[in-house]
mmCIF entry with sequence, helices, sheets and N, C-alpha, C, O atoms, coordinates in Angstrom:
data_MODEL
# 
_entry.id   MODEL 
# 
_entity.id                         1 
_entity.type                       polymer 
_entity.pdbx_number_of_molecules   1 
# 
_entity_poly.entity_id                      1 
_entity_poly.type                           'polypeptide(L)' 
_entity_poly.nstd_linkage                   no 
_entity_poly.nstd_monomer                   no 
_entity_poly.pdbx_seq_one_letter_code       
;(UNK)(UNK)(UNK)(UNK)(UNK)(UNK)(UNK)(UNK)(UNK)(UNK)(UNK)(UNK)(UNK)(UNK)(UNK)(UNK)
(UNK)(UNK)(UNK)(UNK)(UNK)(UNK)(UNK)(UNK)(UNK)(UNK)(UNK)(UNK)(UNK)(UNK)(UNK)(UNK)
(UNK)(UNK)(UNK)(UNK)(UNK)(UNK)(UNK)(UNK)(UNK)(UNK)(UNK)(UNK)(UNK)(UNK)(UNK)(UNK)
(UNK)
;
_entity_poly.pdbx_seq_one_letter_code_can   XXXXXXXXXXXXXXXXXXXXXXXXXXXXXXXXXXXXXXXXXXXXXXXXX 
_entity_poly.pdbx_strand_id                 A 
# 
loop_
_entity_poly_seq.entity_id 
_entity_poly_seq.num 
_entity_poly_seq.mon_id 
_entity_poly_seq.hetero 
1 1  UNK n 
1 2  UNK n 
1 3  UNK n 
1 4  UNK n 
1 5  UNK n 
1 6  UNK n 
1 7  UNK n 
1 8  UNK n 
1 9  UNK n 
1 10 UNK n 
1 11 UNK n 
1 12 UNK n 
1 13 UNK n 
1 14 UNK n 
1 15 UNK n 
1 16 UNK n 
1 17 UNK n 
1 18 UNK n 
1 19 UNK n 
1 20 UNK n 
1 21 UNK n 
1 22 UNK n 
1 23 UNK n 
1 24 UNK n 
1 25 UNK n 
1 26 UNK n 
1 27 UNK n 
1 28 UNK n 
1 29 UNK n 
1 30 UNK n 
1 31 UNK n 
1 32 UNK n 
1 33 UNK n 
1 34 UNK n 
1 35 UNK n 
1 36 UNK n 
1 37 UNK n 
1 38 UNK n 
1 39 UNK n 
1 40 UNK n 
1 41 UNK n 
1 42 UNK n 
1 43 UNK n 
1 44 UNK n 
1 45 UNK n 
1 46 UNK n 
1 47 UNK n 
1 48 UNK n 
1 49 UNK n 
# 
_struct_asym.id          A 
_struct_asym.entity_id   1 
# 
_struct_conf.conf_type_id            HELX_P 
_struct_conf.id                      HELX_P1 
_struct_conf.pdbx_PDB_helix_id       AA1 
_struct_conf.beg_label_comp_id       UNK 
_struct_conf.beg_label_asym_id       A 
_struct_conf.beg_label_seq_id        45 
_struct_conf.pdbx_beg_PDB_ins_code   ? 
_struct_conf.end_label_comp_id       UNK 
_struct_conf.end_label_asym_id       A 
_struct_conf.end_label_seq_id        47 
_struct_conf.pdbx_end_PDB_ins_code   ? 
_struct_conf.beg_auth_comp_id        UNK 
_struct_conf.beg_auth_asym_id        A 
_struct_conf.beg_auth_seq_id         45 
_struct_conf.end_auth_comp_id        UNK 
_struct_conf.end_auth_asym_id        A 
_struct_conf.end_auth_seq_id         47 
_struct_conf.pdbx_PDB_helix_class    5 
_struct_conf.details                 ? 
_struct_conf.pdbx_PDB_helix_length   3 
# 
_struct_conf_type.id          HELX_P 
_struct_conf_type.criteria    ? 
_struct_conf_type.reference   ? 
# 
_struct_sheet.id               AA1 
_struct_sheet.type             ? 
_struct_sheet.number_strands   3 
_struct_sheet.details          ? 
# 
loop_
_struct_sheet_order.sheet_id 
_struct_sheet_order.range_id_1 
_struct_sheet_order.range_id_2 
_struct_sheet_order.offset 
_struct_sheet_order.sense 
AA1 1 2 ? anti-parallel 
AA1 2 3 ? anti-parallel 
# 
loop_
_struct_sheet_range.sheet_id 
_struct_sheet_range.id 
_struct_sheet_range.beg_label_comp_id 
_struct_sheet_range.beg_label_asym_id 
_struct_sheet_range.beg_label_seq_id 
_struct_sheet_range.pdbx_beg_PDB_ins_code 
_struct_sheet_range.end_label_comp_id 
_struct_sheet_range.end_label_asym_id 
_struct_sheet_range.end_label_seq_id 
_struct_sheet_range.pdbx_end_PDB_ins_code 
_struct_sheet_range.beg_auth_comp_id 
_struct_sheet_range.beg_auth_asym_id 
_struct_sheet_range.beg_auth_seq_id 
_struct_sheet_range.end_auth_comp_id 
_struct_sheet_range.end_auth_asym_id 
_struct_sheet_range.end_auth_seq_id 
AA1 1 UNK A 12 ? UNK A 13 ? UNK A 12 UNK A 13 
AA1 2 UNK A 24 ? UNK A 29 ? UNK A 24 UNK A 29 
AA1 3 UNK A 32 ? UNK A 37 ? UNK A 32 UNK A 37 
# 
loop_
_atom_site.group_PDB 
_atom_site.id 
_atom_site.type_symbol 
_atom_site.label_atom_id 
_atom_site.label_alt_id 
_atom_site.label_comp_id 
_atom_site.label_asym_id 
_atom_site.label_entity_id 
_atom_site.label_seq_id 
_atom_site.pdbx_PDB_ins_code 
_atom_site.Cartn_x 
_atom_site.Cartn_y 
_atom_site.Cartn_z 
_atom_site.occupancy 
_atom_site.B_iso_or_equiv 
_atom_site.pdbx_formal_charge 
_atom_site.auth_seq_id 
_atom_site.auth_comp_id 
_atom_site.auth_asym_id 
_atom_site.auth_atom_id 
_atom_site.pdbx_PDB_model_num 
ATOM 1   N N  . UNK A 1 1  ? -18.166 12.049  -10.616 1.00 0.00 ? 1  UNK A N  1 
ATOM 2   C CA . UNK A 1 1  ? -16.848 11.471  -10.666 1.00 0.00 ? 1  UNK A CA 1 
ATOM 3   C C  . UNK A 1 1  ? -16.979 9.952   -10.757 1.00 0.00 ? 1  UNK A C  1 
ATOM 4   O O  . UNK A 1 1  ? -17.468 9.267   -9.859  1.00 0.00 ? 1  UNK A O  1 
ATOM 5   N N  . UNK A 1 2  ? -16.537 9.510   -11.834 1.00 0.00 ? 2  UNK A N  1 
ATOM 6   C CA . UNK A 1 2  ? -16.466 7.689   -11.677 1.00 0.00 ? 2  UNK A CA 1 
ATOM 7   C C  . UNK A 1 2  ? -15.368 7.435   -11.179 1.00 0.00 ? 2  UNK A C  1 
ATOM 8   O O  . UNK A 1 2  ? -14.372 8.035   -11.582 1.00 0.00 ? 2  UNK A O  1 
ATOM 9   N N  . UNK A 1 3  ? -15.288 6.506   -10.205 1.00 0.00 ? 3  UNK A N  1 
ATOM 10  C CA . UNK A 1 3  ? -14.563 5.768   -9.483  1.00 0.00 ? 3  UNK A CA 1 
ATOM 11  C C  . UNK A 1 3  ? -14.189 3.962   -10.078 1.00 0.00 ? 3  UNK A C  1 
ATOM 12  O O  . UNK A 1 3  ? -14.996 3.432   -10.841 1.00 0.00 ? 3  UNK A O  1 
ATOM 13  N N  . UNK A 1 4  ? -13.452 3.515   -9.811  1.00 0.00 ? 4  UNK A N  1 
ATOM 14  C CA . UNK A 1 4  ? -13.204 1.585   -10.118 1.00 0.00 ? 4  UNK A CA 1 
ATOM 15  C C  . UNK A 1 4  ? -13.165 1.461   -8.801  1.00 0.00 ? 4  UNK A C  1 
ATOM 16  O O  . UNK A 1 4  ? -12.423 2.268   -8.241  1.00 0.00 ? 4  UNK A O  1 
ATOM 17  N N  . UNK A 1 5  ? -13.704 0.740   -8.158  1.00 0.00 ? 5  UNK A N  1 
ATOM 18  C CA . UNK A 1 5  ? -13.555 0.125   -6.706  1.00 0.00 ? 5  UNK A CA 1 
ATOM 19  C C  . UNK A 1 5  ? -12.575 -1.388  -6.917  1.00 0.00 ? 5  UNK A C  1 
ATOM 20  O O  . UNK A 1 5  ? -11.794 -1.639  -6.000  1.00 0.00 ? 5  UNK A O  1 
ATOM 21  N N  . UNK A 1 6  ? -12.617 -2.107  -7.796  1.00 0.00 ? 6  UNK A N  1 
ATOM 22  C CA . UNK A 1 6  ? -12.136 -3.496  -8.167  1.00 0.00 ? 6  UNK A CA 1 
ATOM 23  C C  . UNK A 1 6  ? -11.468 -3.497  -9.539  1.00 0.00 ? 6  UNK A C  1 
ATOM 24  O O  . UNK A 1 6  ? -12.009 -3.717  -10.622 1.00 0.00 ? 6  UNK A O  1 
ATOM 25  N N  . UNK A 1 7  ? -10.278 -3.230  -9.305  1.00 0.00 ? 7  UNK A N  1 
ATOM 26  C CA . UNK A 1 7  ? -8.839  -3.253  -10.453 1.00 0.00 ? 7  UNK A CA 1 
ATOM 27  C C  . UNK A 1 7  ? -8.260  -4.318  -10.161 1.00 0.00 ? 7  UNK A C  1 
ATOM 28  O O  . UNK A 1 7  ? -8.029  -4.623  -8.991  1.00 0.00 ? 7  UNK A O  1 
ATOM 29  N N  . UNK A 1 8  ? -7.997  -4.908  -10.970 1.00 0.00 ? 8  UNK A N  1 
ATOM 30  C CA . UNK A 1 8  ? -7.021  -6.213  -11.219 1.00 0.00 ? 8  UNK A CA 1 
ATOM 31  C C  . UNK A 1 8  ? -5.658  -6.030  -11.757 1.00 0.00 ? 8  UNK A C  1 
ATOM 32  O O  . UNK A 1 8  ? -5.472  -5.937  -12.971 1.00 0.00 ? 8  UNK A O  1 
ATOM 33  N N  . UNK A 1 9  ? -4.586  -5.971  -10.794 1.00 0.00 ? 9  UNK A N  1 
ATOM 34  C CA . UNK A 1 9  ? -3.366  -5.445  -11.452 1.00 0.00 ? 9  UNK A CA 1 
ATOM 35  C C  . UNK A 1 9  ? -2.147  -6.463  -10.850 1.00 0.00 ? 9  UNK A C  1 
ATOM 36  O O  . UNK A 1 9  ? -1.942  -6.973  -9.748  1.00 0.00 ? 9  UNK A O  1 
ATOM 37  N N  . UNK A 1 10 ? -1.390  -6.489  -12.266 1.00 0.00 ? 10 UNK A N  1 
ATOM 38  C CA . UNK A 1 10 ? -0.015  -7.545  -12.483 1.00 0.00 ? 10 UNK A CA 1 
ATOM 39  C C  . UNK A 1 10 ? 1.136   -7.217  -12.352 1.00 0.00 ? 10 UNK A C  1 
ATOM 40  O O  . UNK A 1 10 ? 1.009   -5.993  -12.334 1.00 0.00 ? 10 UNK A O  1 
ATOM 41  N N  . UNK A 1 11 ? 2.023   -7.381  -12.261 1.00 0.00 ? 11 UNK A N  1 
ATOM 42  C CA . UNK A 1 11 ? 3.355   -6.714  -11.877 1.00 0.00 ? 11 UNK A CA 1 
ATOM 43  C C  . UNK A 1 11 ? 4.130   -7.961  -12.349 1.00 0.00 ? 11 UNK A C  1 
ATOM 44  O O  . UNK A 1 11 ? 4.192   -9.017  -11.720 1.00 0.00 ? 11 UNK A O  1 
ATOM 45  N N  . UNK A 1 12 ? 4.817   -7.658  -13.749 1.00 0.00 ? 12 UNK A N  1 
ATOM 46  C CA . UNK A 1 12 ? 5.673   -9.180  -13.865 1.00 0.00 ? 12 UNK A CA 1 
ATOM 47  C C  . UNK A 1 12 ? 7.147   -7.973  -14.273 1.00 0.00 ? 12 UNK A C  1 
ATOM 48  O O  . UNK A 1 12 ? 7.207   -6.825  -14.713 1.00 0.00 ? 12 UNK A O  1 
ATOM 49  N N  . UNK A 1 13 ? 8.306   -9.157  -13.773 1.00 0.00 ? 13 UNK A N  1 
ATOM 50  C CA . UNK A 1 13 ? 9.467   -8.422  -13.724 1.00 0.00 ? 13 UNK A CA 1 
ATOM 51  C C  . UNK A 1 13 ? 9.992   -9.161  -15.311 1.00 0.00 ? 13 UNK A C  1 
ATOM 52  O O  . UNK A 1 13 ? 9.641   -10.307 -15.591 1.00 0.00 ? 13 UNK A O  1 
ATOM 53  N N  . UNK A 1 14 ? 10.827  -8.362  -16.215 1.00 0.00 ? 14 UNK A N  1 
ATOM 54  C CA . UNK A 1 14 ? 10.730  -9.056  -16.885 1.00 0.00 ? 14 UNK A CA 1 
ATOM 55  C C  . UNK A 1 14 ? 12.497  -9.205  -17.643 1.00 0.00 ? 14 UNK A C  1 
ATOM 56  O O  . UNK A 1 14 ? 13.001  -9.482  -18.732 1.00 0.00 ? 14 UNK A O  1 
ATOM 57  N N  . UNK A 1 15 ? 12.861  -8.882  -16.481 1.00 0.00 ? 15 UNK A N  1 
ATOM 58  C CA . UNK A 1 15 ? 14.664  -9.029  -16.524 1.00 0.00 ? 15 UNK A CA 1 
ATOM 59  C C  . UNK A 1 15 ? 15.022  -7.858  -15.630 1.00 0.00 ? 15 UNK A C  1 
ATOM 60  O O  . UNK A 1 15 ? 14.395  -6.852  -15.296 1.00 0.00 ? 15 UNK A O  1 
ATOM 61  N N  . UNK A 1 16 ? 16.535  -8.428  -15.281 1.00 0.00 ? 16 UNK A N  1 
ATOM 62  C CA . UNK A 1 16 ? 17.194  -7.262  -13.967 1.00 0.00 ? 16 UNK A CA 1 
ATOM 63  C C  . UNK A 1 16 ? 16.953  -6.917  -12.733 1.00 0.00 ? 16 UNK A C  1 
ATOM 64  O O  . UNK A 1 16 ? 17.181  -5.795  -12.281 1.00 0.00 ? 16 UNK A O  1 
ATOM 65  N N  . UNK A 1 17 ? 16.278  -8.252  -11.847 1.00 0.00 ? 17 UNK A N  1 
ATOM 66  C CA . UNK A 1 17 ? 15.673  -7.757  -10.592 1.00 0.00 ? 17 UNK A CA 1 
ATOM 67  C C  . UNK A 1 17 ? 17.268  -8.522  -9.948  1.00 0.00 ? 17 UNK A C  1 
ATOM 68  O O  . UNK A 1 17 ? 17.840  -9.610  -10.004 1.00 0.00 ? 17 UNK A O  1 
ATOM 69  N N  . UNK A 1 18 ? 17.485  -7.141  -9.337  1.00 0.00 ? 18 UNK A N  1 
ATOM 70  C CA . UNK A 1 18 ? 18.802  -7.266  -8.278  1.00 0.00 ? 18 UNK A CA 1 
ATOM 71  C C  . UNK A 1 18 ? 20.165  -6.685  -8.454  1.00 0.00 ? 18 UNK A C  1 
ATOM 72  O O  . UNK A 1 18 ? 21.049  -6.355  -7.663  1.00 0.00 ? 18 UNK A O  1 
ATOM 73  N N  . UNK A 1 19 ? 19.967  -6.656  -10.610 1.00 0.00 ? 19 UNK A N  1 
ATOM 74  C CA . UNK A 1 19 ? 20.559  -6.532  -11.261 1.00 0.00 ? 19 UNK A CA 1 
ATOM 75  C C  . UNK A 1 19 ? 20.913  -4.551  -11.239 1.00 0.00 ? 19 UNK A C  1 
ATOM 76  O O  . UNK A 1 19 ? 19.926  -3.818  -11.172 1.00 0.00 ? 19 UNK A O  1 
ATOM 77  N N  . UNK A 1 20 ? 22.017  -4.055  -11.288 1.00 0.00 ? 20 UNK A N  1 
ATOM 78  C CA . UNK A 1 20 ? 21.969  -2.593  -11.100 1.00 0.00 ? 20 UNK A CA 1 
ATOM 79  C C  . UNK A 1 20 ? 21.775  -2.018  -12.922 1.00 0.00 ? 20 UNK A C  1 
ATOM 80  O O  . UNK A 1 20 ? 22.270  -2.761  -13.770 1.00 0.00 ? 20 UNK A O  1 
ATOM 81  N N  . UNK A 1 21 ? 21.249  -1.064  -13.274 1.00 0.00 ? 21 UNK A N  1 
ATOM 82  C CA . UNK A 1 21 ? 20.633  -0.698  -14.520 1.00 0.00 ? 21 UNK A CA 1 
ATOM 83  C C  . UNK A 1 21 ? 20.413  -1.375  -15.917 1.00 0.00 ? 21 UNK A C  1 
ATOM 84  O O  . UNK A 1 21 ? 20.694  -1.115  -17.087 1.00 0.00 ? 21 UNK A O  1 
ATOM 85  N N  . UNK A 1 22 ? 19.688  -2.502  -15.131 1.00 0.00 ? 22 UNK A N  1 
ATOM 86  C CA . UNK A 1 22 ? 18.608  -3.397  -16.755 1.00 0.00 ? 22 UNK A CA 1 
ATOM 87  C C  . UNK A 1 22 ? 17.885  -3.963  -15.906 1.00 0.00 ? 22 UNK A C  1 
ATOM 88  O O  . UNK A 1 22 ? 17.876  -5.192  -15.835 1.00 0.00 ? 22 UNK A O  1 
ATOM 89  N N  . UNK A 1 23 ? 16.836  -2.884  -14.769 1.00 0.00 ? 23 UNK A N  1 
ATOM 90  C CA . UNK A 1 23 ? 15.089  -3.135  -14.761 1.00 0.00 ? 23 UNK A CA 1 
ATOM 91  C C  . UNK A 1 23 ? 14.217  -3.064  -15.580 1.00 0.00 ? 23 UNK A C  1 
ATOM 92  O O  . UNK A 1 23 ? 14.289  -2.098  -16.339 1.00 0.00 ? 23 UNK A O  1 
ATOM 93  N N  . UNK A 1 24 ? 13.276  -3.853  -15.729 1.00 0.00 ? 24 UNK A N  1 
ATOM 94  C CA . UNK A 1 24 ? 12.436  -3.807  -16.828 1.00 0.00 ? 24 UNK A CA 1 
ATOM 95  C C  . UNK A 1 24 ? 11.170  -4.357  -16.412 1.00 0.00 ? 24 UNK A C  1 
ATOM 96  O O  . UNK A 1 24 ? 11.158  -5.565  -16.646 1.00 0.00 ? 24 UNK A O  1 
ATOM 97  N N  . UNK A 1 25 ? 9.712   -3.796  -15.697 1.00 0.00 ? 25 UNK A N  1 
ATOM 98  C CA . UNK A 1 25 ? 8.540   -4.591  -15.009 1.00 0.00 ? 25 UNK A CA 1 
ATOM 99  C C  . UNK A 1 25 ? 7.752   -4.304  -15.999 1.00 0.00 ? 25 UNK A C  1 
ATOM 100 O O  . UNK A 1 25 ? 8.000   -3.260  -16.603 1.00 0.00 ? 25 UNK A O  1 
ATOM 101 N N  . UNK A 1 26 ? 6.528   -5.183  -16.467 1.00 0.00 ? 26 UNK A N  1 
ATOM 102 C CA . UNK A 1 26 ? 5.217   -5.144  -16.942 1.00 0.00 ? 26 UNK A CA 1 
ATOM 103 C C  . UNK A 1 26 ? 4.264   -4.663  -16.134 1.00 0.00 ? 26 UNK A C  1 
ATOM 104 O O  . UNK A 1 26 ? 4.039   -5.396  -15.170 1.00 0.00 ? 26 UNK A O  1 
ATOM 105 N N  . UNK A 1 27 ? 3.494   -3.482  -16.207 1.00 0.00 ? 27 UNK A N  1 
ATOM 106 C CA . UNK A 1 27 ? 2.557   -3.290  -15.005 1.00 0.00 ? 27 UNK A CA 1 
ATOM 107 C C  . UNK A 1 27 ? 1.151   -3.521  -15.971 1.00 0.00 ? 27 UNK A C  1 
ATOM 108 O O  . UNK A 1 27 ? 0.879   -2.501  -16.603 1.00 0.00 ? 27 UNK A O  1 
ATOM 109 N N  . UNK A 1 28 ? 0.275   -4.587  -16.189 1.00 0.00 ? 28 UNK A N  1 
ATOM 110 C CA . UNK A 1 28 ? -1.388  -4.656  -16.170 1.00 0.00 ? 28 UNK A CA 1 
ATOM 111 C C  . UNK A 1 28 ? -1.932  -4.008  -15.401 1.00 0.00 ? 28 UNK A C  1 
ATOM 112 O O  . UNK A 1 28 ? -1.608  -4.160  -14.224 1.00 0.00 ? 28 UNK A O  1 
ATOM 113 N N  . UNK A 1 29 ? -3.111  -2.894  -15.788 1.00 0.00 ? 29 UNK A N  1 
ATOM 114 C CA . UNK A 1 29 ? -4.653  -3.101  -14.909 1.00 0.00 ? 29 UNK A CA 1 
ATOM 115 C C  . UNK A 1 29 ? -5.165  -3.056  -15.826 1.00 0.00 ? 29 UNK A C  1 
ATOM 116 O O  . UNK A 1 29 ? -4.901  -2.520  -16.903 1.00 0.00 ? 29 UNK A O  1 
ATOM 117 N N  . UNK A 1 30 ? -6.135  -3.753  -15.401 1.00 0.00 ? 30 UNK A N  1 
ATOM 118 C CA . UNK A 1 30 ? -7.941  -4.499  -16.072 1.00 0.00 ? 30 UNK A CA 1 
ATOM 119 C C  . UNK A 1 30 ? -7.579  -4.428  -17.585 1.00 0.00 ? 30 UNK A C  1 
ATOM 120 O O  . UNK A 1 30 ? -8.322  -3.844  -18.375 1.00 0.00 ? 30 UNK A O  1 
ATOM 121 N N  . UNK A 1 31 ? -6.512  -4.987  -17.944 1.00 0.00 ? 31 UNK A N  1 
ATOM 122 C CA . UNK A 1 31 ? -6.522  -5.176  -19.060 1.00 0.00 ? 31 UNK A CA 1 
ATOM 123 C C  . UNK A 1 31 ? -5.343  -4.386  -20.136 1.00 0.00 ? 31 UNK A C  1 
ATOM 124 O O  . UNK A 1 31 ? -4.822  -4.827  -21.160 1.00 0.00 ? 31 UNK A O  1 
ATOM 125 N N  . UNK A 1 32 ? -5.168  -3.025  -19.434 1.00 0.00 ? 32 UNK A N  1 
ATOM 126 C CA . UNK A 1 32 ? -4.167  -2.101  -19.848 1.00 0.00 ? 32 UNK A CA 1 
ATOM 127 C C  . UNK A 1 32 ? -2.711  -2.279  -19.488 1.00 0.00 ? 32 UNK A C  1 
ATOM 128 O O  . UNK A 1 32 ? -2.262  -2.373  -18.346 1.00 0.00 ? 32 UNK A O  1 
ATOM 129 N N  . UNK A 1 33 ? -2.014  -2.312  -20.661 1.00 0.00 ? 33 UNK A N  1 
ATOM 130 C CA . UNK A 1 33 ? -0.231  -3.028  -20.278 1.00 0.00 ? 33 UNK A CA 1 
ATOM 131 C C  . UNK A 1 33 ? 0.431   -1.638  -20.391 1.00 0.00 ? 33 UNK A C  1 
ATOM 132 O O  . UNK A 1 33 ? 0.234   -0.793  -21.264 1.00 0.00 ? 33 UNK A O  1 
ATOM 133 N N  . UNK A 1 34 ? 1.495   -1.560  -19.019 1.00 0.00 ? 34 UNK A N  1 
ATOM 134 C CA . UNK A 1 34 ? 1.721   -0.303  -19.053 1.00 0.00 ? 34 UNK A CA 1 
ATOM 135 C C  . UNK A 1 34 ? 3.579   -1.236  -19.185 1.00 0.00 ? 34 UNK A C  1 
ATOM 136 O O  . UNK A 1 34 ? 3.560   -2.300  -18.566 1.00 0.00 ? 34 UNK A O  1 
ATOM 137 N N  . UNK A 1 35 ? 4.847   -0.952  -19.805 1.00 0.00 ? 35 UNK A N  1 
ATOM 138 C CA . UNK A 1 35 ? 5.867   -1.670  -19.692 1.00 0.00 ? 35 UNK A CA 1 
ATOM 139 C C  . UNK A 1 35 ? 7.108   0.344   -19.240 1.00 0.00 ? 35 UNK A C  1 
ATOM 140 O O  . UNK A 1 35 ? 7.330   1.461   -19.708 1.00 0.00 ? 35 UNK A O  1 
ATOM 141 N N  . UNK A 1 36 ? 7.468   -0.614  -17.991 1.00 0.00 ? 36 UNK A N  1 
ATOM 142 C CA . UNK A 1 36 ? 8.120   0.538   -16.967 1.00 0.00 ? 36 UNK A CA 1 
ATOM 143 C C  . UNK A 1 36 ? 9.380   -0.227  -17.283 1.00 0.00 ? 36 UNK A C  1 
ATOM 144 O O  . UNK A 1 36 ? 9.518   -1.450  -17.266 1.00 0.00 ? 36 UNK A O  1 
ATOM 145 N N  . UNK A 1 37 ? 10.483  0.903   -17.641 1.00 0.00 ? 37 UNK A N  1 
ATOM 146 C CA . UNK A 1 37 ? 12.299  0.524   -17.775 1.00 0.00 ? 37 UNK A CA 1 
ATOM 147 C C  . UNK A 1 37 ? 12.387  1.391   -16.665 1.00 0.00 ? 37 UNK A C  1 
ATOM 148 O O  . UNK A 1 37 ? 11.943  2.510   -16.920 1.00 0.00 ? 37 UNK A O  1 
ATOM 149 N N  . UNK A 1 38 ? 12.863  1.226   -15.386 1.00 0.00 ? 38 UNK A N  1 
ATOM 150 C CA . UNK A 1 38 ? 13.229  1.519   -15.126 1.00 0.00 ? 38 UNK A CA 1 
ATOM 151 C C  . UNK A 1 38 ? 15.111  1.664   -14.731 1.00 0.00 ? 38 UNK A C  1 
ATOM 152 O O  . UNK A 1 38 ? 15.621  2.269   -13.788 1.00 0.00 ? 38 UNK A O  1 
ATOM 153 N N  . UNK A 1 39 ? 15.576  1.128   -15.477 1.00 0.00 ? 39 UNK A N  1 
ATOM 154 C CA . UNK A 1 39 ? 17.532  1.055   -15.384 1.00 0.00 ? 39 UNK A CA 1 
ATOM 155 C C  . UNK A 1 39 ? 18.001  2.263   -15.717 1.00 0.00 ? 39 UNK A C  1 
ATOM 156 O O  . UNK A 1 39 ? 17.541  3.128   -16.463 1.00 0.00 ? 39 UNK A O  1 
ATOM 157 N N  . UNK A 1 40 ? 19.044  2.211   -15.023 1.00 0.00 ? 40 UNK A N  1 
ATOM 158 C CA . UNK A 1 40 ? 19.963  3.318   -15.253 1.00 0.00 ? 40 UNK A CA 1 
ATOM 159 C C  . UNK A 1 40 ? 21.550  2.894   -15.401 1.00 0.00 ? 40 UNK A C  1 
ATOM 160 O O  . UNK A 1 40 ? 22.074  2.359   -14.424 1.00 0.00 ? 40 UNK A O  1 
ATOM 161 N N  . UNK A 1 41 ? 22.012  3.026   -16.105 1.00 0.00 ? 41 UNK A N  1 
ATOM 162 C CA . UNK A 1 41 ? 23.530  2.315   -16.285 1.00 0.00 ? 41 UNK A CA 1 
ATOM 163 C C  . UNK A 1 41 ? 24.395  3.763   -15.883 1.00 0.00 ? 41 UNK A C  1 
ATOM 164 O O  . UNK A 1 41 ? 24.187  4.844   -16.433 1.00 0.00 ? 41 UNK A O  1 
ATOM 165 N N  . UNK A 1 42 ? 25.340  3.539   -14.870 1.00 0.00 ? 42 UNK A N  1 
ATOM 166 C CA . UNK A 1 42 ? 26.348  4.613   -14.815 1.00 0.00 ? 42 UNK A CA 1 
ATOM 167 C C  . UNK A 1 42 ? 27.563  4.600   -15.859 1.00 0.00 ? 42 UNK A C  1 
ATOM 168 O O  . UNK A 1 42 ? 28.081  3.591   -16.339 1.00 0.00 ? 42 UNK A O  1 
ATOM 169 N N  . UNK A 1 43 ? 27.905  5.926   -16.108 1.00 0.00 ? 43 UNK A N  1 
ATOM 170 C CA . UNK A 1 43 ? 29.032  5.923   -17.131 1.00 0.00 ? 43 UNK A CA 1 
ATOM 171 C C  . UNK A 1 43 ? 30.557  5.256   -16.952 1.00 0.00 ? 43 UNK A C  1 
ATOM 172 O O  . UNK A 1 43 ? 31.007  5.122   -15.814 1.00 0.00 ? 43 UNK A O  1 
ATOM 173 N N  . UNK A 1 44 ? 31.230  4.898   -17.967 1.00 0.00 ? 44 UNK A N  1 
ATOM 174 C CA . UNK A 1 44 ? 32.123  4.210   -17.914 1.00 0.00 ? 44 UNK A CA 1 
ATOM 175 C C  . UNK A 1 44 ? 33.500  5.152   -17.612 1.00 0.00 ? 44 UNK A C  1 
ATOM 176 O O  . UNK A 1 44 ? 33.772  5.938   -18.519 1.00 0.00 ? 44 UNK A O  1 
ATOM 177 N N  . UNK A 1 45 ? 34.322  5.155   -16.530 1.00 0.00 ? 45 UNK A N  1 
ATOM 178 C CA . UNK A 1 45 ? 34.759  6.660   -15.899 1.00 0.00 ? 45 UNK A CA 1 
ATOM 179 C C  . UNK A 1 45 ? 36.030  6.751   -16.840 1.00 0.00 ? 45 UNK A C  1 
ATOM 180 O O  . UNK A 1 45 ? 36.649  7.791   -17.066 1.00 0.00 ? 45 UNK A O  1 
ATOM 181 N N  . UNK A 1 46 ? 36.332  5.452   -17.371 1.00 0.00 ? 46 UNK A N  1 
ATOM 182 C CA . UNK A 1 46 ? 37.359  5.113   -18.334 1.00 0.00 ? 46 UNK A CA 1 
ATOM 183 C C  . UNK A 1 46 ? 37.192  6.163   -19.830 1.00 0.00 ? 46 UNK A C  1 
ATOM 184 O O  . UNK A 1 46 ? 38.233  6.457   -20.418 1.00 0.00 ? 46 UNK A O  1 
ATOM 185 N N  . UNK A 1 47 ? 36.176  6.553   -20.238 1.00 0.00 ? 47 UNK A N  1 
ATOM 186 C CA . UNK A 1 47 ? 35.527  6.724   -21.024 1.00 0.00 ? 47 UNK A CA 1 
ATOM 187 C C  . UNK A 1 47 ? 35.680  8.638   -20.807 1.00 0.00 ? 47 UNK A C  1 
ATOM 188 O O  . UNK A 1 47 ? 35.528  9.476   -21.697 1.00 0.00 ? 47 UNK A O  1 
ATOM 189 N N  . UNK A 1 48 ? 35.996  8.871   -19.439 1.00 0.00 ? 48 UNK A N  1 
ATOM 190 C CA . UNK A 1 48 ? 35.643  10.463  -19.200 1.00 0.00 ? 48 UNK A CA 1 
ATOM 191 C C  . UNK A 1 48 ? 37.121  10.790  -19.109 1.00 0.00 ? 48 UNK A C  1 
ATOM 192 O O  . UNK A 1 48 ? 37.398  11.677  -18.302 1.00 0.00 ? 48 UNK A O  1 
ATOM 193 N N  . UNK A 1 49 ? 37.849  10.393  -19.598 1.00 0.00 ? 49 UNK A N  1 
ATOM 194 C CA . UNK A 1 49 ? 39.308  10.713  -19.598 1.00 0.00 ? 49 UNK A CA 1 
ATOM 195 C C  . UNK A 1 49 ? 39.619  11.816  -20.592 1.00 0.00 ? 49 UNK A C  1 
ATOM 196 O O  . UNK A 1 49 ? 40.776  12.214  -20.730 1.00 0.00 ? 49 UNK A O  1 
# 
């Protein structure tokens, strides 16, 4: 089994921190860009009429 003992990892936010559905973080390790959306926008209730 190979193991990494020493990963180097980034976490940049890259709009919407606080903000309710438009999260958007950059996650790096050792080199690998992983880009996480996490938002969720609720529906417009106006809209469910």
């Amino acid at each position: 089994m190979n193991t990494k003992k020493n990963e180097n990892i980034k976490i940049i936010a890259l709009g919407g921190v606080g903000a309710i559905g438009k999260n958007m973080y950059v996650t790096e390790v050792d080199g690998d860009i992983f880009v996480v959306d996490a938002g969720l926008m609720f529906p417009d209730y106006t809209g469910l009429r």
